[in-house]
TIFITOR-411031 format. One record per residue (C-alpha): residue number from 1; x, y negated, z; residue in one letter. Coordinates in Angstrom, 3 decimals. Last residue first. Example, Ala and Ser with C-alpha at 12.3 -4.5 7.8 and 13.67 -1.06 7.14 Angstrom:
<nodes>
<node pos="2" c1="13.670" c2="1.060" c3="7.140" code="S"/>
<node pos="1" c1="12.300" c2="4.500" c3="7.800" code="A"/>
</nodes>
This chain:
<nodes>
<node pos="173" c1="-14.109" c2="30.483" c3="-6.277" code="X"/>
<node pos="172" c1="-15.118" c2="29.534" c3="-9.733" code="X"/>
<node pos="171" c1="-18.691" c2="29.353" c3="-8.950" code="X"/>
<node pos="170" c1="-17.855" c2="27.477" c3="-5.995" code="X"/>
<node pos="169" c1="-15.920" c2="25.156" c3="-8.284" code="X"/>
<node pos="168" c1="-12.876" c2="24.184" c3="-6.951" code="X"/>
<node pos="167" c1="-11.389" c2="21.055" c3="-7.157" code="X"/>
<node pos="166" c1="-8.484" c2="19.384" c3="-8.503" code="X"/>
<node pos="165" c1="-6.147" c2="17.615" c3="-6.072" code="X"/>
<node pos="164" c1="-4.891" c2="14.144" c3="-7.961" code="X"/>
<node pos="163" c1="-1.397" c2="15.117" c3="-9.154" code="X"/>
<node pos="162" c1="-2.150" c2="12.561" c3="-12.266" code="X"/>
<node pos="161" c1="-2.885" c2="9.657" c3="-10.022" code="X"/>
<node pos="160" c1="-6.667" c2="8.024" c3="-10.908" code="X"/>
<node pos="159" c1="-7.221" c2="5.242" c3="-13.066" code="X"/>
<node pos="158" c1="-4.943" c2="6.091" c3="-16.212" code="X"/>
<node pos="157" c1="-3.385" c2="9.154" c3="-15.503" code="X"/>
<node pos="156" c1="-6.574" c2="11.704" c3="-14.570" code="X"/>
<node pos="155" c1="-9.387" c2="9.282" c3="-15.579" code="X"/>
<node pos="154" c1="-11.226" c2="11.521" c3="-18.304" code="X"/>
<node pos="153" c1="-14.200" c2="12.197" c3="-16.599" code="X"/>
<node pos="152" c1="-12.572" c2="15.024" c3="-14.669" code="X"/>
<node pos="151" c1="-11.041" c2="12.630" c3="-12.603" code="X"/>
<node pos="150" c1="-13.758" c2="11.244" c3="-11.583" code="X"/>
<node pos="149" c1="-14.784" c2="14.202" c3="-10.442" code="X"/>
<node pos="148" c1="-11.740" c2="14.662" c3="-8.402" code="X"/>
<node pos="147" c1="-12.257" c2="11.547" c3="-7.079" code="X"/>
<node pos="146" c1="-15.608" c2="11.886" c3="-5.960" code="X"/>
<node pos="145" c1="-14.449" c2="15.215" c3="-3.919" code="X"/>
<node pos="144" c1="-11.423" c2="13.236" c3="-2.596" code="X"/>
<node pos="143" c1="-13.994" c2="10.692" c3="-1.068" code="X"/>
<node pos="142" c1="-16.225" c2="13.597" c3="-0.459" code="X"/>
<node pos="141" c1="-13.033" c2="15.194" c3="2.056" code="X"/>
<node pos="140" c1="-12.228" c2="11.892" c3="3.424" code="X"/>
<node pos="139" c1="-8.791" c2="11.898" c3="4.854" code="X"/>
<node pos="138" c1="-6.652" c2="15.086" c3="2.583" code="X"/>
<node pos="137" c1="-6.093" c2="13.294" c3="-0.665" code="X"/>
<node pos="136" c1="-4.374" c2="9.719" c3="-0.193" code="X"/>
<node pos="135" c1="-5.288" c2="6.734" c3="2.086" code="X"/>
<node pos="134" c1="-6.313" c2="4.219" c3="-0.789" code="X"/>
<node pos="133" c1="-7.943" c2="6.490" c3="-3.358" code="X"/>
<node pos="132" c1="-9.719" c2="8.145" c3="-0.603" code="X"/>
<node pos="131" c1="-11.185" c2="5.133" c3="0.877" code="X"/>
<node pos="130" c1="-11.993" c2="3.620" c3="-2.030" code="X"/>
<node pos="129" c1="-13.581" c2="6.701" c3="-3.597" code="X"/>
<node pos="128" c1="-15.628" c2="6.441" c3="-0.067" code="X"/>
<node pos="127" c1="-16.766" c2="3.186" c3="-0.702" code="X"/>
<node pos="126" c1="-17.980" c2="3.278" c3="-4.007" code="X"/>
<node pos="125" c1="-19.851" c2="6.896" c3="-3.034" code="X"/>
<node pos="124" c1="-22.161" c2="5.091" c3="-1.376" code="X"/>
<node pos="123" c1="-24.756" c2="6.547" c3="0.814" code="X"/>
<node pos="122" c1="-23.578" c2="9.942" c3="1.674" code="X"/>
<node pos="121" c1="-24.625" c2="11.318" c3="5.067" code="X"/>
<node pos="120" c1="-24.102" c2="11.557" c3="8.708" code="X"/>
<node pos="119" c1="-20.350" c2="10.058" c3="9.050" code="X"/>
<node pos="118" c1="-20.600" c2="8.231" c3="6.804" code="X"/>
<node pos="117" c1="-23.622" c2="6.328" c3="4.719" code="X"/>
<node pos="116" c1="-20.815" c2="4.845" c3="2.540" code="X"/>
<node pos="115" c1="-19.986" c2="2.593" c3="4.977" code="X"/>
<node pos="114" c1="-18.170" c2="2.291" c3="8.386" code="X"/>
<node pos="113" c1="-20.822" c2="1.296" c3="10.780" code="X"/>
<node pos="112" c1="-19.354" c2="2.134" c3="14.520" code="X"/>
<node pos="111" c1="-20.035" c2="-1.641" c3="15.409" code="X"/>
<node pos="110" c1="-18.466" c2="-3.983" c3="17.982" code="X"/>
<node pos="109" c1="-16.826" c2="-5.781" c3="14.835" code="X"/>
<node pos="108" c1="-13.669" c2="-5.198" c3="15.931" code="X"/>
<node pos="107" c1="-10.328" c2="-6.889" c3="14.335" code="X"/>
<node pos="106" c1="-7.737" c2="-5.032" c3="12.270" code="X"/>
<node pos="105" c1="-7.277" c2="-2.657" c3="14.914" code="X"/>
<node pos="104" c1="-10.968" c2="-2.090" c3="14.661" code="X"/>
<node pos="103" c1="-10.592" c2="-1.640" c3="10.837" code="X"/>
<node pos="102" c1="-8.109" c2="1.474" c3="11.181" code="X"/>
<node pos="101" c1="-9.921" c2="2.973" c3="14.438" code="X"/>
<node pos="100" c1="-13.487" c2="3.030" c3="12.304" code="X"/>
<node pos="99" c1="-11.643" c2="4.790" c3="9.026" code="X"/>
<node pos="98" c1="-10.214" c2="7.380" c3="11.015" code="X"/>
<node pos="97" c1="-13.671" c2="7.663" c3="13.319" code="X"/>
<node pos="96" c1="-15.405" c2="7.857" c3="9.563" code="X"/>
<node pos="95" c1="-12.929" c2="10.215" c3="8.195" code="X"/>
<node pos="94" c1="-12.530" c2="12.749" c3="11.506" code="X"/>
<node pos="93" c1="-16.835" c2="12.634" c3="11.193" code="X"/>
<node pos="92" c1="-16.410" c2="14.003" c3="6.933" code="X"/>
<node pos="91" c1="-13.778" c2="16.810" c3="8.218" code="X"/>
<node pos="90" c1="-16.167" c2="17.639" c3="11.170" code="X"/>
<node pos="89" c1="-19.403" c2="17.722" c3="8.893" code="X"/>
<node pos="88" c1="-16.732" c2="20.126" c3="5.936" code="X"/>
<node pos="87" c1="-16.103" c2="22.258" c3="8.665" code="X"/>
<node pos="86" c1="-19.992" c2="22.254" c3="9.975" code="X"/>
<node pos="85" c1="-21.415" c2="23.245" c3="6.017" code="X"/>
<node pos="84" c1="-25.038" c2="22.919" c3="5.934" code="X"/>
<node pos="83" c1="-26.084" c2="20.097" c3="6.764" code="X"/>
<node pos="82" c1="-22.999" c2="18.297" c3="5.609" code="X"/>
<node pos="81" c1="-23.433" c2="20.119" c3="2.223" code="X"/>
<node pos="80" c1="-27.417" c2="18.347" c3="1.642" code="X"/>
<node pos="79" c1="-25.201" c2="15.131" c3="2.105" code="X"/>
<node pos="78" c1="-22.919" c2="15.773" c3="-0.669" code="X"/>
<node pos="77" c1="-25.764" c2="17.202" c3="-3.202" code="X"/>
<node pos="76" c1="-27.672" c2="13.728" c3="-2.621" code="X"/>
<node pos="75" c1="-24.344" c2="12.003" c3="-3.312" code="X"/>
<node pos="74" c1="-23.608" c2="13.961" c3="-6.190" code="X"/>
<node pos="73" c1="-27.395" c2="12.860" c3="-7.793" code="X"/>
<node pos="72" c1="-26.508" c2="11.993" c3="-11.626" code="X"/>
<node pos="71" c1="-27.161" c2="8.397" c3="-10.957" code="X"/>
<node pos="70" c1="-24.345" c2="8.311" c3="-8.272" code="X"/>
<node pos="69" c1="-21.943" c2="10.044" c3="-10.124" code="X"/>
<node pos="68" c1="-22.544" c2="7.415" c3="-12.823" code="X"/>
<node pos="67" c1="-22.319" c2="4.584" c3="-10.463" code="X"/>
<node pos="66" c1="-18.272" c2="6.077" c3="-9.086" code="X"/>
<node pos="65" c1="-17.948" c2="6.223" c3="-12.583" code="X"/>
<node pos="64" c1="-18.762" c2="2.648" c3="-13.143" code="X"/>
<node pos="63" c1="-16.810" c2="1.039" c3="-9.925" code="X"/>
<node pos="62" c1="-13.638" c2="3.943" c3="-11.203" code="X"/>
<node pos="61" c1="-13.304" c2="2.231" c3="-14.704" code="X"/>
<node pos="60" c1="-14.241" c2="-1.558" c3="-13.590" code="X"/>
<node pos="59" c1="-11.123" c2="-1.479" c3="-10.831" code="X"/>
<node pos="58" c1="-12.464" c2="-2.872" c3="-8.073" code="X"/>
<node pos="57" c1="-13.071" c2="-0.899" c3="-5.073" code="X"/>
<node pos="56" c1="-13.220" c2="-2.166" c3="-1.741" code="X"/>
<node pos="55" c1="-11.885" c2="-0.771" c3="1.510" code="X"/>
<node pos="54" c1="-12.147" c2="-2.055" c3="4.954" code="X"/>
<node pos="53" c1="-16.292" c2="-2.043" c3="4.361" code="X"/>
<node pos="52" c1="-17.262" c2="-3.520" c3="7.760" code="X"/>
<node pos="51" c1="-17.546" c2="-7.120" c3="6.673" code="X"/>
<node pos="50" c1="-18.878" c2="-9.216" c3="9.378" code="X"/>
<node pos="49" c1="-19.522" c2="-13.035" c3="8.097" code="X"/>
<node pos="48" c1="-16.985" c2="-15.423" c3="9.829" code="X"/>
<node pos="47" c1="-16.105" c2="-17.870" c3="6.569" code="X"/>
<node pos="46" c1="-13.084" c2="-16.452" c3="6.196" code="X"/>
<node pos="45" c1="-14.797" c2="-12.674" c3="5.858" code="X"/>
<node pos="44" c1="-14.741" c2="-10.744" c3="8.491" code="X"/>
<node pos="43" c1="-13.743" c2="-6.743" c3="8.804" code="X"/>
<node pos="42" c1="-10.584" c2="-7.988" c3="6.232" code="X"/>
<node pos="41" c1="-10.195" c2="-6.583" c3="3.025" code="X"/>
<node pos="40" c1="-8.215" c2="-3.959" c3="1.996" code="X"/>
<node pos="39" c1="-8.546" c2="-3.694" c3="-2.020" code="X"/>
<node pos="38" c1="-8.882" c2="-0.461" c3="-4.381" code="X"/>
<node pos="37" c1="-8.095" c2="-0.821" c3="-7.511" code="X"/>
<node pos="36" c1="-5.361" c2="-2.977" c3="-8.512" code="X"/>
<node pos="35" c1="-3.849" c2="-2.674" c3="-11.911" code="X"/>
<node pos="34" c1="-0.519" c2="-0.688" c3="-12.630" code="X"/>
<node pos="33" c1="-1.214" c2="2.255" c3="-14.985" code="X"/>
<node pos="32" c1="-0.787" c2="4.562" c3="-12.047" code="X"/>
<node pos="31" c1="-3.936" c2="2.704" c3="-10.675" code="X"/>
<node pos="30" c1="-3.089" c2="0.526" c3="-7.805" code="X"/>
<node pos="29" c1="-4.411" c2="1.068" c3="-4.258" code="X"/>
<node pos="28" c1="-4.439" c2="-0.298" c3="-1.020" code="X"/>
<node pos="27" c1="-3.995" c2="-4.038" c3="-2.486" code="X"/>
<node pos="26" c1="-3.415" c2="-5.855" c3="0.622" code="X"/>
<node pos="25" c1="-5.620" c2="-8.292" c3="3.077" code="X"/>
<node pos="24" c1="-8.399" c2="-10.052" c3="0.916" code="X"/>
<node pos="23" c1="-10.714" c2="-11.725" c3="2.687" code="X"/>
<node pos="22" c1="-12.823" c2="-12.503" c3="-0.508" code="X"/>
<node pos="21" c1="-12.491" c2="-11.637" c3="-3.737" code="X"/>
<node pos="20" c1="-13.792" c2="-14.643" c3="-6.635" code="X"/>
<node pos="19" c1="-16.209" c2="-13.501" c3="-8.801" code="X"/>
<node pos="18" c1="-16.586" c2="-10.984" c3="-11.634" code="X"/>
<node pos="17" c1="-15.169" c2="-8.327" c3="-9.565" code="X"/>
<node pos="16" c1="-12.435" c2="-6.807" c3="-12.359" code="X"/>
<node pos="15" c1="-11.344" c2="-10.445" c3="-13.326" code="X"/>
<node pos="14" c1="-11.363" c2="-11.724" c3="-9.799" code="X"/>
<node pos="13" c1="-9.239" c2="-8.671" c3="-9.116" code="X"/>
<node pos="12" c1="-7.181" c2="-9.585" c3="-11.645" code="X"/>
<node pos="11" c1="-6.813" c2="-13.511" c3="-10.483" code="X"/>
<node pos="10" c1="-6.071" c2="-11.999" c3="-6.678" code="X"/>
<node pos="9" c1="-3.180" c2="-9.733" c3="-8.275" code="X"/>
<node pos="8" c1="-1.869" c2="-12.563" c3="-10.354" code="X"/>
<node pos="7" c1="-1.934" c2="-14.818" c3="-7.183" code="X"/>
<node pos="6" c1="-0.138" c2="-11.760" c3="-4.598" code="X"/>
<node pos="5" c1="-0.981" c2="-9.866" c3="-2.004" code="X"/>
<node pos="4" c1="1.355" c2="-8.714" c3="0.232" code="X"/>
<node pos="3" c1="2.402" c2="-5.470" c3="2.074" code="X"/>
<node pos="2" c1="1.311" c2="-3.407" c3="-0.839" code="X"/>
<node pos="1" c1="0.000" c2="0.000" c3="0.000" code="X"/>
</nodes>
């Protein structure tokens, strides 16, 4: 993760958003073709407003496929798995209280509201790309699940690292 944030990244991610960013900590993730795509941004905004989601995508490639995994029902599938599946529950709770710690030692908003509908269900699979894109495979288990997807749609390289953790069909299992 970048340590500072600099004008031609902010103008880009103006570029990708469509509007100015706001609160704007670090660039979490670039895409291995260089652009920002995931941003850290700060649990309030400079003008005081709480904003819980610590990380934002941006990049247009991964905001639209994130949509079209959305529209084709993977986030109803996801949270239909966390009633069923207790490991993969845990892994998704151990995300959120991850994710929770990280933006309280930012600053605390005196909420346990992450986003993305974690750690009881899948609301936004935006936010937990983001998360997974900017902590690495192996901290949100349907983060890295949306990114694998992704992946699949042609973004292995480009948007999304090459060595990006397939995964496995049940089918195939």
């Amino acid at each position: 993760m970048s340590d500072e944030v600099s004008q031609a990244d902010l103008d880009q991610v103006a570029t990708q958003l469509g509007r100015e960013p706001r609160g704007v900590l670090a660039i979490a993730y670039r895409t291995p073709d260089g652009r920002p795509a995931v941003v850290k941004t700060a649990p309030k905004l400079p003008d005081g407003t709480p904003f819980p989601t610590l990380y934002y995508l941006t990049d247009p490639r991964l905001t639209a496929e994130a949509s079209r995994q959305e529209s084709a029902g993977v986030m109803r599938e996801m949270s239909q798995r966390l009633t069923e599946d207790t490991e993969l529950a845990a892994a998704y709770r151990a995300a959120h209280e991850s994710y929770l710690a990280e933006r309280n030692a930012i600053e605390s908003l005196g909420t346990d509201f992450t986003g993305g509908g974690m750690p009881d269900r899948v609301k936004c699979l935006h936010v937990l790309m983001a998360h997974s894109l900017a902590k690495g495979p192996g901290v949100n288990p349907l983060g890295d699940e949306s990114v694998a997807l992704a992946a699949r749609q042609g973004l292995r390289g480009s948007a999304i690292p090459s060595d990006w953790p397939e995964i496995v069909d049940e089918e195939q299992a």
